[in-house]
N, C-alpha and C positions, 0 to 999 in steps of 0.2 A: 781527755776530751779534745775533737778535735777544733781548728782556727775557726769554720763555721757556725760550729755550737756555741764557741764565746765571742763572738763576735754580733755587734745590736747592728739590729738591722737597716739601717741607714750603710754599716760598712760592707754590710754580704750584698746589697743595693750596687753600692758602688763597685764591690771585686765583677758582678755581672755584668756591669757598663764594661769597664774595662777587656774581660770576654767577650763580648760582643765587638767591641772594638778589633779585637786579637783576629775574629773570626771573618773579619769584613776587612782582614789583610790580603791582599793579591798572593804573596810568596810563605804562605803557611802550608804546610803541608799537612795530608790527608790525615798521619797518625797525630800529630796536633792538633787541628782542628775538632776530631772523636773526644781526646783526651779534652778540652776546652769545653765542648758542647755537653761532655758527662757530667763535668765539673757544675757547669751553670743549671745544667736540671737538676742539680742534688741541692744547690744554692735556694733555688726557686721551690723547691721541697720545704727547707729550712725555711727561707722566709714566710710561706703559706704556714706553716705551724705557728711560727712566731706571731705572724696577725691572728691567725686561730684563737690562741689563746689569749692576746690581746680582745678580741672581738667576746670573749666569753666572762672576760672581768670586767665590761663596760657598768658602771652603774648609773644609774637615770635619778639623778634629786627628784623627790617628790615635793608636791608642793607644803607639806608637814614637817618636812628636813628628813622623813627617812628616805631610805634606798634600798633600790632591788634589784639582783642581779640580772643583765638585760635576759637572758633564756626567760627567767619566768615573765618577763615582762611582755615577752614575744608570745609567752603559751596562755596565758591572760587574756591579752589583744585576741585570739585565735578563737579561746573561750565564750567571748564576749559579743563573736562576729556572728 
Protein backbone atom coordinates (compact mmCIF):
# COMPACT_ATOMS: atom_id res chain seq x y z
CA UNK A 1 0.00 0.00 0.00
CA UNK A 2 1.27 3.07 -0.97
CA UNK A 3 2.42 6.50 1.94
CA UNK A 4 -0.81 8.17 0.70
CA UNK A 5 -3.26 5.41 1.15
CA UNK A 6 -1.91 5.11 4.96
CA UNK A 7 -1.50 8.19 5.61
CA UNK A 8 -5.03 10.31 7.70
CA UNK A 9 -5.70 13.01 6.17
CA UNK A 10 -4.61 15.92 8.01
CA UNK A 11 -0.92 14.34 6.84
CA UNK A 12 -1.75 14.09 2.86
CA UNK A 13 -3.29 18.00 3.85
CA UNK A 14 0.00 18.75 4.95
CA UNK A 15 2.43 16.76 2.26
CA UNK A 16 0.22 19.23 -0.31
CA UNK A 17 1.06 22.47 1.50
CA UNK A 18 4.39 21.53 1.36
CA UNK A 19 4.00 20.95 -2.60
CA UNK A 20 2.67 23.78 -3.07
CA UNK A 21 5.23 25.52 -1.32
CA UNK A 22 7.91 23.33 -3.53
CA UNK A 23 6.02 24.79 -6.53
CA UNK A 24 5.87 28.54 -5.64
CA UNK A 25 9.98 28.06 -5.68
CA UNK A 26 11.68 30.58 -8.28
CA UNK A 27 14.67 27.78 -9.17
CA UNK A 28 12.46 24.39 -9.55
CA UNK A 29 12.72 23.25 -12.51
CA UNK A 30 10.06 22.20 -15.29
CA UNK A 31 10.50 18.20 -14.81
CA UNK A 32 10.03 18.86 -11.03
CA UNK A 33 7.61 21.00 -10.80
CA UNK A 34 5.09 18.01 -13.40
CA UNK A 35 6.46 15.49 -11.06
CA UNK A 36 5.28 17.90 -7.76
CA UNK A 37 1.91 19.03 -9.43
CA UNK A 38 1.24 14.92 -10.36
CA UNK A 39 1.97 14.15 -7.08
CA UNK A 40 -0.57 16.62 -5.43
CA UNK A 41 -3.63 15.76 -7.95
CA UNK A 42 -3.33 12.12 -7.02
CA UNK A 43 -3.12 13.55 -3.19
CA UNK A 44 -6.24 15.62 -3.62
CA UNK A 45 -7.79 12.40 -5.49
CA UNK A 46 -7.00 10.56 -1.98
CA UNK A 47 -8.14 13.12 0.02
CA UNK A 48 -11.60 13.61 -1.90
CA UNK A 49 -12.16 9.82 -1.22
CA UNK A 50 -11.18 9.93 2.14
CA UNK A 51 -14.02 12.85 3.01
CA UNK A 52 -16.23 10.81 0.56
CA UNK A 53 -16.37 8.18 2.69
CA UNK A 54 -16.30 10.12 5.78
CA UNK A 55 -19.37 12.18 4.39
CA UNK A 56 -21.35 8.64 3.74
CA UNK A 57 -20.85 7.29 7.43
CA UNK A 58 -22.07 10.61 8.90
CA UNK A 59 -25.04 9.60 11.23
CA UNK A 60 -27.67 12.28 12.54
CA UNK A 61 -28.98 11.23 16.44
CA UNK A 62 -32.52 11.28 16.23
CA UNK A 63 -34.39 12.61 18.66
CA UNK A 64 -35.49 8.76 19.94
CA UNK A 65 -31.62 7.92 20.40
CA UNK A 66 -31.72 6.19 16.95
CA UNK A 67 -29.70 6.88 13.78
CA UNK A 68 -29.66 6.99 10.22
CA UNK A 69 -27.23 6.82 7.83
CA UNK A 70 -27.00 10.65 6.42
CA UNK A 71 -27.79 9.18 2.36
CA UNK A 72 -31.12 7.99 3.67
CA UNK A 73 -31.47 10.98 5.46
CA UNK A 74 -30.89 13.08 2.48
CA UNK A 75 -33.39 10.86 0.18
CA UNK A 76 -36.06 11.18 3.08
CA UNK A 77 -35.69 15.06 3.16
CA UNK A 78 -36.00 14.73 -1.05
CA UNK A 79 -39.11 12.46 -0.42
CA UNK A 80 -40.82 14.63 1.74
CA UNK A 81 -40.14 17.89 -0.32
Amino acid sequence: MSEQNTATLEENFEKIEELIAALERSDISIEDAFQKYSEGVNLLRVCDESIDKVEKKVLKLMEDGSTEEFADLEKDKHLSE
